[in-house]
C-alpha positions in Angstrom: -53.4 -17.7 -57.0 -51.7 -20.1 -59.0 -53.4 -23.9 -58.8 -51.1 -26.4 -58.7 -52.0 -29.6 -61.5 -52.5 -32.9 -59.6 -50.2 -35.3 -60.0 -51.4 -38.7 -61.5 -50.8 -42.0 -59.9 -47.2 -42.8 -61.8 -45.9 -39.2 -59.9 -46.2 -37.5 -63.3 -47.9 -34.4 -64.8 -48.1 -32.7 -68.5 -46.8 -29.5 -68.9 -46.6 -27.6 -72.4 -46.9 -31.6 -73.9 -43.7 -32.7 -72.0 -43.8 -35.1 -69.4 -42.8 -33.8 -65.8 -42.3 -35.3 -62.4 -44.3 -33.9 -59.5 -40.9 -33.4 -57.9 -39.3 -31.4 -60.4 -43.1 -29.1 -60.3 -42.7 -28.7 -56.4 -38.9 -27.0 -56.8 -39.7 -24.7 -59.9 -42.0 -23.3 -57.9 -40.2 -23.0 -54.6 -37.2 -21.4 -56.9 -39.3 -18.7 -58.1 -40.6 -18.2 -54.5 -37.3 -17.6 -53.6 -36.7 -15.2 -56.6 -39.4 -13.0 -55.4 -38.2 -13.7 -51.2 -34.9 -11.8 -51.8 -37.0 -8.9 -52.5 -38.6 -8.6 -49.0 -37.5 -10.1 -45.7 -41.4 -11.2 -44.2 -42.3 -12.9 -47.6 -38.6 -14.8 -47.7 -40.3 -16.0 -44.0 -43.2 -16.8 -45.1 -42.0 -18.7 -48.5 -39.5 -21.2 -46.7 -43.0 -21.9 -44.3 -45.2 -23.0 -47.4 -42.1 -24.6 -48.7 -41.6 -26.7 -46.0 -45.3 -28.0 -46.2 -45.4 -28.2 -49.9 -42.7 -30.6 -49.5 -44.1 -32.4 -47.1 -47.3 -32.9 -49.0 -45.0 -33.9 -52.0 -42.8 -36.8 -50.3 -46.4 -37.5 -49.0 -48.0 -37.9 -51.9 -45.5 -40.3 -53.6 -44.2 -42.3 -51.1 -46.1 -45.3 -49.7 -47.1 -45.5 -46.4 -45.6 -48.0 -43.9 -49.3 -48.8 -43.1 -50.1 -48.8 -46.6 -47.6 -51.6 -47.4 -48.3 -53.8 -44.3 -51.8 -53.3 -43.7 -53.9 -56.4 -44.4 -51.4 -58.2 -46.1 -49.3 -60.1 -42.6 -51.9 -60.4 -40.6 -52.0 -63.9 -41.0 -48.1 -64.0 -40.4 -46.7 -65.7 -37.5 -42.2 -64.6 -36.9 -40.4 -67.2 -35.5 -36.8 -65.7 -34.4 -34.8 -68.6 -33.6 -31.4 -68.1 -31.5 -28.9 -70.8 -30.9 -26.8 -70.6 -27.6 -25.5 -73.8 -27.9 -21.5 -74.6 -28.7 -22.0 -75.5 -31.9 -23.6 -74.6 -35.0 -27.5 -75.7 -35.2 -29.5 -77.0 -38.2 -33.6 -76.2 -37.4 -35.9 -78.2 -39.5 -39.9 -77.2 -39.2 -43.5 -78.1 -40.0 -46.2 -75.2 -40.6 -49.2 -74.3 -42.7 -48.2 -73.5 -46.4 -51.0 -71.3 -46.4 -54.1 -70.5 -43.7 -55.9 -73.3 -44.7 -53.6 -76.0 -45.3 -51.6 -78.4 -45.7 -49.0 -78.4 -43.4 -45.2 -78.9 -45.3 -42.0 -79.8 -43.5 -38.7 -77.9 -44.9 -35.3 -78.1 -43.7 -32.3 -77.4 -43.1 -32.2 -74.0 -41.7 -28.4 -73.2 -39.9 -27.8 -70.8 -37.0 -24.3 -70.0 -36.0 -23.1 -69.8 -32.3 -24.6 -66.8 -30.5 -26.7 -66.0 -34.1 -30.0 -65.8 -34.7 -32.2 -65.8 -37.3 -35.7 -65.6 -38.6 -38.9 -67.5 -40.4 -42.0 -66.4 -41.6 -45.2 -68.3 -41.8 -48.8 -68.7 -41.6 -50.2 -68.4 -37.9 -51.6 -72.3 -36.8 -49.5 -74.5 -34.4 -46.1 -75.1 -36.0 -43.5 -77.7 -35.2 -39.7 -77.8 -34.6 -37.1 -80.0 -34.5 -33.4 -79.4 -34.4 -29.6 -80.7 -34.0 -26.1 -80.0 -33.9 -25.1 -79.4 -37.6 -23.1 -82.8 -39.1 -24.4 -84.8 -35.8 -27.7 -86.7 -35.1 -26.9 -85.6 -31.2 -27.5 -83.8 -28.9 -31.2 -82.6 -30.4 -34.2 -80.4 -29.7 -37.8 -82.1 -29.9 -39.9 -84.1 -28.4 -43.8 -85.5 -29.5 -44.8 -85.8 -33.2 -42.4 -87.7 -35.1 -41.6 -86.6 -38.3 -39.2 -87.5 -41.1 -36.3 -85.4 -42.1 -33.9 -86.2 -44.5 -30.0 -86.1 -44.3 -28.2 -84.7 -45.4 -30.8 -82.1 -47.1 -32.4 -79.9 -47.8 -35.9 -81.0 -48.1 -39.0 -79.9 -48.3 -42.0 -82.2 -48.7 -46.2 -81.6 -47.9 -47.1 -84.0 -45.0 -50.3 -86.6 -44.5 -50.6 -89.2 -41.7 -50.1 -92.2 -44.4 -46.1 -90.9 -44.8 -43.8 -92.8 -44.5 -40.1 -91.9 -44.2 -37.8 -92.9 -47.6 -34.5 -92.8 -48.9 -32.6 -91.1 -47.0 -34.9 -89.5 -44.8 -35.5 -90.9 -40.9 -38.4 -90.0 -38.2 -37.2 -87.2 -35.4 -39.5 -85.9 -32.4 -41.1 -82.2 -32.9 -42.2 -80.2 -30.4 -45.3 -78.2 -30.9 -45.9 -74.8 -30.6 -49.2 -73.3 -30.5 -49.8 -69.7 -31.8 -52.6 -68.0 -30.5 -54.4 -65.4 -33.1 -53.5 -62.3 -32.0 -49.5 -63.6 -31.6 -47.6 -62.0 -34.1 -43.6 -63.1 -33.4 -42.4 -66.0 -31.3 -38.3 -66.6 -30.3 -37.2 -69.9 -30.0 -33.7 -70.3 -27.9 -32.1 -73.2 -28.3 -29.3 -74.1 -25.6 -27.4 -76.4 -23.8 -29.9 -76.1 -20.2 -33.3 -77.1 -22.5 -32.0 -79.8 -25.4 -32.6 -83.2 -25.1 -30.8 -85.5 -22.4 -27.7 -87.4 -24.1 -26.4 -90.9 -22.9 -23.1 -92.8 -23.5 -21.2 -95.4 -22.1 -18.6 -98.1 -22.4 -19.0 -102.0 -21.2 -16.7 -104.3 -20.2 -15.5 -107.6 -20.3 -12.0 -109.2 -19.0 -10.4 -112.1 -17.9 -6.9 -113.8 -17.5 -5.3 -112.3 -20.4 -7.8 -110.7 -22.0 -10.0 -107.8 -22.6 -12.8 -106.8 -24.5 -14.9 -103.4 -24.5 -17.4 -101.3 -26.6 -18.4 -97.9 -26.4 -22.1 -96.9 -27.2 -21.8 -93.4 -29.3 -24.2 -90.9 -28.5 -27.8 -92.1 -27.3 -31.1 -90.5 -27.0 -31.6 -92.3 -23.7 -29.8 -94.5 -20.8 -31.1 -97.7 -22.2 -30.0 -97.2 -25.7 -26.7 -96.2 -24.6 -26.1 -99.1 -22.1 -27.4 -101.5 -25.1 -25.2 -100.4 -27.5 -22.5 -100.3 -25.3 -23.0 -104.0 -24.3 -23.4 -105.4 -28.3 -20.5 -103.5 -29.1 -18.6 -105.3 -26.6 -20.2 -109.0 -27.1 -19.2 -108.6 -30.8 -15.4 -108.8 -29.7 -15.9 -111.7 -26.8 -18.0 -115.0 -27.2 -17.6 -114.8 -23.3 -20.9 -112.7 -22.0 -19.3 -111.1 -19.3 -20.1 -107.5 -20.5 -21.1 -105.0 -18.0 -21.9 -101.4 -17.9 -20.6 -100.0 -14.4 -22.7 -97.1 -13.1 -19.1 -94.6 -12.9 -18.9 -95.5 -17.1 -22.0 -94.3 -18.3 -22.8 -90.4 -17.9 -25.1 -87.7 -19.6 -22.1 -84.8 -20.1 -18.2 -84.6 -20.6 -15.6 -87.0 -22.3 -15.1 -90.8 -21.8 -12.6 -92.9 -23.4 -11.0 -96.2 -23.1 -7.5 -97.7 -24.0 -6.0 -101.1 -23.7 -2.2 -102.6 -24.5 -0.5 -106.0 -24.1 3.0 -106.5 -23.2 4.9 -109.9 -22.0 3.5 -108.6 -18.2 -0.2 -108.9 -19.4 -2.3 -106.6 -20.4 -3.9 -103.3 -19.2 -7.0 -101.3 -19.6 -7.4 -97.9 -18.3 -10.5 -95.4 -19.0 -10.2 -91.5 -18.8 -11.9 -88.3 -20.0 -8.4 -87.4 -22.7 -7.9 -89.4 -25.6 -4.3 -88.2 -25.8 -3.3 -88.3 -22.0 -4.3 -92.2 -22.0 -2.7 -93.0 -25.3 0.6 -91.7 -23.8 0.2 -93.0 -20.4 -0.4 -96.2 -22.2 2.7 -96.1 -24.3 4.8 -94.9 -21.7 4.3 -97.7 -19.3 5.7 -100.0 -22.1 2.6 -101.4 -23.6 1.5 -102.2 -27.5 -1.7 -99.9 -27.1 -4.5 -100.1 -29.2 -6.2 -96.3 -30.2 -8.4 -94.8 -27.7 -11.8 -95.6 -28.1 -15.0 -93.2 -26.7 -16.4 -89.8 -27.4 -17.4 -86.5 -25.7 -20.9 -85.2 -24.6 -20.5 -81.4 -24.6 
């Protein structure tokens, strides 16, 4: 029986001093099989058997397992699939292990469309996240270790307790996320139901002829909104008669605020559409001022 030459590691063989692919070996041979097939029915059978198996053994042979290119080599790999089911496009920044045994580096910005989602791969330790609407510092995702990230990025720099923020860089709250040895893919959803709360609201301050107000932009909590609010509208009034009412401060939807002067007085009127009180305000005859406010969404 004919031997077959082994093929080397590069897939190649020597034949008559010419340089042959283990391919181009395995279909000679199975073309002269067929030669001799045509000749008798059973052998034509039994040829296309061995063929099949010869071919087999040759995309075998030079084709690299699946276990062959993963095996030992991600163990140490943690996936983080990250989905955003927000309204808006997200920006994720992160903290993780550059390698098993250290340091930890924080890199940013990664963007996710709406309804997108997208992957990360790292070494397995506990690994930290932080993340926002893209173009906005609110609403945002993370909460515990604070950690700088710089706007309007990228960045990537190794962190050390003795950091401090610089430049253009300012702390944000990550949320940790521990990842137990045998863990090999975690999914991170970020959405409207689990981000952090959001706060704005607009103070107050009138009296015989006169108005002043200031709205707070968006705030990571109720204090920092009603604050804001109230030095927004004591920069406009040396009268401290600012308030925040309970019905103008609120965690969701639109709130904005419009006042005008004519020779009856003055007005002030606060609504959830910019345009709808700009026109009401016009329409009753007034000099308005623009709407002032914003929209939690």
């Amino acid at each position: 029986m004919h031997k077959w030459p082994r093929p080397h590691n590069d897939a190649t063989t020597m034949i008559n001093g010419a340089k042959m692919n283990y391919l181009t070996i395995v279909s000679c041979r199975l073309n002269s099989e067929d030669d001799l097939a045509r000749k008798n029915p059973q052998r034509r059978a039994i040829s296309r058997y061995f063929a099949a198996i010869i071919t087999g053994l040759a995309y075998y042979l030079l084709t690299p397992s699946a276990s062959a290119q993963t095996s030992g080599t991600d163990s140490h790999l943690i996936t983080l699939r990250y989905c955003n089911r927000d309204t808006n496009e997200i920006s994720l920044a992160i903290s993780h292990l550059e390698s098993s045994s250290g340091p930890y580096i924080v890199r940013g910005w990664y963007k996710v469309d709406v309804n997108e989602c997208n992957t990360l791969r790292f070494p397995k330790g506990t690994f930290y996240y932080f993340a926002q609407r893209t173009g906005t510092k609110h609403p945002m995702w993370g909460d515990g270790i604070s950690l700088c990230v710089s706007y309007p990025g990228p960045f990537r720099y190794q962190n050390s307790t003795s950091r401090e923020c610089s430049g253009d860089e300012e702390k944000r709250p990550f949320t940790a996320i521990s990842v137990a040895d045998n863990q090999q893919f975690y999914e991170l959803t970020l959405s409207k139901a689990n981000r952090n709360p959001v706060w704005h609201a607009i103070a107050i301050a009138n009296g015989p002829g006169w108005v002043a107000y200031g709205y707070s932009g968006l705030k990571s909590t109720e204090y920092q909104a009603r604050e804001s609010a109230l030095e927004f509208c004591r920069e406009k009034t040396k009268k401290d008669r600012c308030k925040v009412s309970t019905r103008n401060i609120s965690t969701d939807g639109c709130m904005f605020i419009v006042s005008g002067n004519s020779r009856r007085g003055i007005m002030w009127q606060i609504g959830p559409d910019r345009e709808e009180l700009r026109d009401s305000c016009k329409s009753s005859g007034y000099n308005c001022k623009e709407p002032v406010g914003g929209c939690i969404k």
